[in-house]
N, C-alpha and C positions, 0 to 999 in steps of 0.2 A: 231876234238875237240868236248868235250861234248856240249848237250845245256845249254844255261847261263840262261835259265828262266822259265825252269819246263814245263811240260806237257799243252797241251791244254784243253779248257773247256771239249767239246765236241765232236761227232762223225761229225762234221758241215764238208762243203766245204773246203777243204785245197788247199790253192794256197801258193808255193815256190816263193817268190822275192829275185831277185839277183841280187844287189847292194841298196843296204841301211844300214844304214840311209841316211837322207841328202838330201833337197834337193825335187826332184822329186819323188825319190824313199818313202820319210817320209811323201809324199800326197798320194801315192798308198796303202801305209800300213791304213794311217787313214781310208781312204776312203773304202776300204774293208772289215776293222774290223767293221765299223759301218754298213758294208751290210751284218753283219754275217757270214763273212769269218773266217775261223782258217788261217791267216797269219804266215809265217815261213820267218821272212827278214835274207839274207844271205848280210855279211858283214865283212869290213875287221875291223873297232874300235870295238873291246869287251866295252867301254865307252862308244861309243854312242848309242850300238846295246840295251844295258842295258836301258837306259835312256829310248829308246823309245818303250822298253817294259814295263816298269816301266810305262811309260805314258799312253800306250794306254792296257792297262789289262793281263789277261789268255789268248785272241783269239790274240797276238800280242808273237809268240818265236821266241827266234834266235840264230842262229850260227856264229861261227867267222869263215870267210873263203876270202881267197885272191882271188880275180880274175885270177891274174895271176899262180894259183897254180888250175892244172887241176886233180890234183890228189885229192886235198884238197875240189874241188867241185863235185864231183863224192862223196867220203866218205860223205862228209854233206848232200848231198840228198836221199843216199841210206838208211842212219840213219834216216833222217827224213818219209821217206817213213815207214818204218820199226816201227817208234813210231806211227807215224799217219794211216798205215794202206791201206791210200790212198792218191791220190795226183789228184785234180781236175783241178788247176791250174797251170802256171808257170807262170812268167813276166821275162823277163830278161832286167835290166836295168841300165848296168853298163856302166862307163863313167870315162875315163881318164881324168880331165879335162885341167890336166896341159901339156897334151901332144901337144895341140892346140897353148899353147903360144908358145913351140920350132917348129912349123912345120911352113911349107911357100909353095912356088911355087917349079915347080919339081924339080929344080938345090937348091933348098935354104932346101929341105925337107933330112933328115940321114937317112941311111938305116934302124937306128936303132928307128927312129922315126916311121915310114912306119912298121916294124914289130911290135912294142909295140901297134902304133894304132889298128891293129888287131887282137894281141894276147890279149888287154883288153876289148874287145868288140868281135868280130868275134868268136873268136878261145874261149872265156870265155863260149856263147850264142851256140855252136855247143856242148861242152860240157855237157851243163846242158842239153838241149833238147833231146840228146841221152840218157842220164842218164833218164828223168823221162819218157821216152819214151816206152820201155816194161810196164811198170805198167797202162801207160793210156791205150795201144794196150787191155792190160788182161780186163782192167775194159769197156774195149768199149765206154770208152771217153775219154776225154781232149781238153783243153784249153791253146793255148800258146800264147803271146804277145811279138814279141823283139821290143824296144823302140829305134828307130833310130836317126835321125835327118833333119831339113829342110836341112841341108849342107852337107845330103848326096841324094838330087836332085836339088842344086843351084849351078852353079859355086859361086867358089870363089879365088880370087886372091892369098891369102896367107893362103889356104889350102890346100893338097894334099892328105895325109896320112887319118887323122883325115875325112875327105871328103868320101875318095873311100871307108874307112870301114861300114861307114855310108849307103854309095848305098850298100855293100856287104850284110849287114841283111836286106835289102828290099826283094834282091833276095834269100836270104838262107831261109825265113820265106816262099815263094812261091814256093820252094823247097818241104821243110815237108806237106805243105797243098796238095800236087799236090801227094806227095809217100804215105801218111798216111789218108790223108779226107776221102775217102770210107771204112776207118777203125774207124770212132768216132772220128777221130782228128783234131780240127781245130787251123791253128796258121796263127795269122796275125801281119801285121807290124804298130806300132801308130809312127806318124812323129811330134814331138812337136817343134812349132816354138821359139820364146822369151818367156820361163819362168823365170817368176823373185823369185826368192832364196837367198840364202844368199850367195853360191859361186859365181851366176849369179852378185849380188850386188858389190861384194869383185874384179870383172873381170873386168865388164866392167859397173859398175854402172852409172859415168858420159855420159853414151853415150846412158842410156836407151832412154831419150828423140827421140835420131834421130829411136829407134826400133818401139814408139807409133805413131810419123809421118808417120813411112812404114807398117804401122797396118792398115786395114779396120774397127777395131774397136775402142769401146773409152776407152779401159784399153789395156794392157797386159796379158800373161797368167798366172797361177798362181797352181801348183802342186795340186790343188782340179780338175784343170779342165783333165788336164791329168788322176788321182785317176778314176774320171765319166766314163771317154772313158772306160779305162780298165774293170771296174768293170762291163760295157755291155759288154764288147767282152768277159769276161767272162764267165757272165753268159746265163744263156738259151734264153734271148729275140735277142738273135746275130748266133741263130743257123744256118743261113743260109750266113752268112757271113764266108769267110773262103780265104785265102792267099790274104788280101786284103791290101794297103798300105795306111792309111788313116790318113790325115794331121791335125793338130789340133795347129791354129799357127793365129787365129784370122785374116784369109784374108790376113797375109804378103805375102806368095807365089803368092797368087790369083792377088795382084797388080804389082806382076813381078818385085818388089824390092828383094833387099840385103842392108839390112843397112851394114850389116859387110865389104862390101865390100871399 
């Protein structure tokens, strides 16, 4: 599908995100644009993707593109590749989130649950990687980020599916750093614990409480702080970091809780 919001400023840094708006995703886009990134948010709302181009300027385009359509994210990056020229970045940070309400323990999780967890995340994240993978090989860089979760290195009771796919991009990110690093490639894994959003709020809002009790800190997190991490392991000061899995969850793991549990 065409882009919804014209061309970018300049010849600047371009990083691909994939899944936005919304959320986590709508902290990485700001966060970037203000670090002088040419931002390209890959997403499925044409409404929202509009909006938060519209909000955050020229260095903020975007395409409409499903996750679940592997075909549909191959065409949007090779186009974008092709208008921009280059592609320095990627973030992959897409999130099923309603897939978590129907999933449970092994006997309580559907097959059909178990494959969607990782066809909207895994099998989305292997995609695009491949995809913008020859062009970083040519240019003798890149930058990749997949955005996992604490609850794919925590047990948890009445996850299964949603869980294992989460471990799966820890290891798939450790994969590319490990086949492609001594070629300019670096891609690591960011693990973000309780960020509070608005689908976060809409989930499980009543119970933030018990999340800031199993916090080492005195807030929660909040889609700027995630934005931060990235936009280091982006750029050049993270050049020596590479397939690394790095938690960013305010001391929840560190104290060996699970609220969710």
């Amino acid at each position: 599908m065409a882009n919804t919001s014209g061309p970018a400023a300049d010849s600047a840094r371009t990083c691909i995100l994939l899944g936005a708006p919304g959320g986590i995703g709508t902290g990485i886009c700001e966060y970037l644009v203000a670090e002088g990134w040419n931002v390209v948010a890959l997403g499925r709302s044409a409404e929202k993707l509009d909006a938060l181009s519209a909000r955050l300027g020229p260095r903020c385009t975007t395409w409409v593109c499903d996750a679940y359509d592997a075909d549909a994210i191959e065409r949007a990056i090779k186009s974008v590749i092709e208008q921009h020229g280059r592609v320095d970045g990627l973030v992959n940070g897409v999130a099923d989130t309603s897939l978590a309400a129907v999933d449970g323990n092994v006997l309580q999780t559907t097959l059909d649950v178990w494959d969607k967890s990782f066809e909207s995340s895994v099998r989305a994240y292997f995609v695009a990687v491949r995809a913008v993978l020859p062009t970083m090989l040519e240019q003798g860089h890149g930058s990749i980020v997949n955005i996992s979760s604490i609850g794919g290195i925590l047990g948890a009771p009445w996850l299964t599916g949603y869980a294992a796919a989460k471990a799966a991009i820890i290891q798939f990110s450790r994969s590319v750093a490990e086949q492609f690093g001594r070629q300019g490639i670096r891609c690591n894994t960011v693990i973000p614990g309780t960020i509070v959003h608005e689908r976060v709020e809409e989930n499980v809002g009543s119970k933030l409480d018990k999340a800031l009790a199993a916090t080492a800190s005195p807030r929660l997190g909040r889609p700027s702080d995630i934005g931060a991490l990235i936009a280091f392991l982006l750029g050049d000061g993270s050049a020596f970091i590479n397939g690394e899995d790095i938690v960013c969850d305010g001391g929840e793991t560190s104290r060996g809780s699970n609220w969710m549990a």
